[in-house]
N, C-alpha and C positions, 0 to 999 in steps of 0.2 A: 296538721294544717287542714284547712279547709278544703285545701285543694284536691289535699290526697283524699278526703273522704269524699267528695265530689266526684274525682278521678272512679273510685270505686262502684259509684252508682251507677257511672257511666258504662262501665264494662259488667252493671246489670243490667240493663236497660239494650244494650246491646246485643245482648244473650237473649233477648223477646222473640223476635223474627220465627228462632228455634224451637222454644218453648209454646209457640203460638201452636209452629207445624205441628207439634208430637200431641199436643194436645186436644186441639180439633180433630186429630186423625183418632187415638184412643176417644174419644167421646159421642163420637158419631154413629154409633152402635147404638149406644144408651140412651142417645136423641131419638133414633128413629123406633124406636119402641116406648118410648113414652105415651102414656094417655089421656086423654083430655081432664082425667079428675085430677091426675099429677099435675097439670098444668094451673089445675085449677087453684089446689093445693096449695103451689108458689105464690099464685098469686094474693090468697089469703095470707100467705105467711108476711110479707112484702107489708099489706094492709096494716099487720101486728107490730110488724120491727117500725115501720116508718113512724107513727107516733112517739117511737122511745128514741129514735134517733133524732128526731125536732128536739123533744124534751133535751137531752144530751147535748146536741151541739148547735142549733139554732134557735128555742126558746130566750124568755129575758134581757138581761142588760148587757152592755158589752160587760160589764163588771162580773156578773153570774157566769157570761162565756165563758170567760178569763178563769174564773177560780175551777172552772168545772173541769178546763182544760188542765189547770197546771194542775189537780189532784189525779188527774187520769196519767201526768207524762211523768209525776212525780212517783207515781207507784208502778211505772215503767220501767225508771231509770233504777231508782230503789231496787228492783227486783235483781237488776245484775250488780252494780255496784254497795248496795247496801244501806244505810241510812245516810241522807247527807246532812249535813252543818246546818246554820243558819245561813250562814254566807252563799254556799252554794246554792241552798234554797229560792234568794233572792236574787240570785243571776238567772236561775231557770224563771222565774217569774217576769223577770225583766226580760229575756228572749224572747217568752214568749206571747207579751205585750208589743212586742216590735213584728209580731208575726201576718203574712201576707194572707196567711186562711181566711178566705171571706164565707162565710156560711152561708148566705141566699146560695152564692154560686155552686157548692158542694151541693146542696139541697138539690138544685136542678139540674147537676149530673147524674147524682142518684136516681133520678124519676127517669131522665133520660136512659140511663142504662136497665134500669127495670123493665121499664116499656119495651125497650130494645130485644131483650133477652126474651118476655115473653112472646114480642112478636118472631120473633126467629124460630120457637122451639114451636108456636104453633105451625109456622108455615112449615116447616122440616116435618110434623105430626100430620099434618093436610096434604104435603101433596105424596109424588110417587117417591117408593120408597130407593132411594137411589145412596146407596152408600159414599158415593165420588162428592154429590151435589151437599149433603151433609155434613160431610168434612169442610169441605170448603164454605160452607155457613156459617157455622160455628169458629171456623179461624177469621172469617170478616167479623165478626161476632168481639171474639177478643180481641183481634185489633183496635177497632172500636172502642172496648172497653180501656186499655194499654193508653190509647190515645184519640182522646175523645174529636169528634168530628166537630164541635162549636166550639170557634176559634177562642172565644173568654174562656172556655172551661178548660182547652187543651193549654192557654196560659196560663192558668189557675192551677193546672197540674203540676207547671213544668218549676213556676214559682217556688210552690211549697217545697217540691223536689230541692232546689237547689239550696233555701233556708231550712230544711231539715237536716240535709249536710254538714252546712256549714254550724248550725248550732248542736249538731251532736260533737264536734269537731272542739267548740267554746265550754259545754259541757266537760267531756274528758281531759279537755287541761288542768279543770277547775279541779278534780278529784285527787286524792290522797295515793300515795302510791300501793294504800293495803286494797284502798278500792278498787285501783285497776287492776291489781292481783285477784279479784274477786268477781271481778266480770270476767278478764280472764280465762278464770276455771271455768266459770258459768261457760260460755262459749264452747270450751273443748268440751265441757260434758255435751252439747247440743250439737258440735262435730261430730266427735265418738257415737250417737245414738243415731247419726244422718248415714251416718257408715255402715252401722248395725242395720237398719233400713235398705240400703239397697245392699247389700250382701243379703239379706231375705230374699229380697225381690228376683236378684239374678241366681 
């Protein structure tokens, strides 16, 4: 049900607060050694990806959006469950003709958090170097990023969030039972290697 995968999101999303802390705090080393060409770097890189991401998801008609998204979600879904039908094909189509993603809005979260990100890593590169003030930069930083401070964009978020849910939820009704046996395995093998990964780590 929708609910339940809903439900699930929910207790990711809640799991952030933590994942902010450990992460701002591991990073802020990294930060303050950073140099203005690295910085500079990103910024070229940002320059490169942003044209291919207009192209991808905000260029064209709604019609071009639409088929660009459904070839993207359909070699997604594909990937764990397998080939689908016609039938199924055209209920993912139809989902996501009914979908709340507004592209201007993504567009100008993205610049937003770019802009963001570099102005943080400059001022953490500019002033003194204080490991405390660092960490806590960089976790206002992700936060930020987690949930956006422009109240259209942090609706924008929370939208999709909830119709992504709900239609992975519409999606795996629709599937065959070899299918789900097929995502399934997919899964535990990306459990078993999450495993294999921090049993390295510790």
């Amino acid at each position: 049900q929708a609910s339940q995968t809903c439900g699930f999101k929910d207790e990711v999303l809640n799991s952030l607060p933590a994942l902010t802390h450990q992460a701002g705090a591991r990073l802020a080393g990294t930060a303050l050694g950073l140099r203005e060409a690295q910085i500079t770097h990103l910024r070229r890189y940002f320059d490169v990806d942003n044209p291919k991401w207009r192209e991808e998801w905000l260029d064209g008609s709604d019609a071009d959006r639409l088929q660009r998204r459904f070839k993207r979600a359909l070699e997604r879904i594909e990937d764990y469950y397998g080939k689908l039908d016609s039938n199924q094909r055209q209920l993912l189509r139809q989902i996501l003709s009914h979908s709340p993603y507004h592209p201007p809005t993504a567009w100008a979260e993205r610049q937003r958090r770019q802009l963001d990100m570099i102005d943080t890593l400059d001022r953490i590169r500019l002033g003194p170097s204080d490991l405390s003030k660092s960490t806590q930069a960089l976790q206002e930083l992700i936060l930020r990023m987690l949930n956006p401070p422009v109240e259209s964009h942090r609706l924008h978020v929370h939208d999709n969030l909830q119709f992504v849910c709900a239609a992975s939820a519409r999606m795996h009704n629709a599937m065959r039972p070899e299918q789900r046996a097929r995502a399934r395995a997919k899964l535990e093998q990306q459990h078993q290697a999450l495993l294999r990964l921090v049993a390295q780590k510790d």
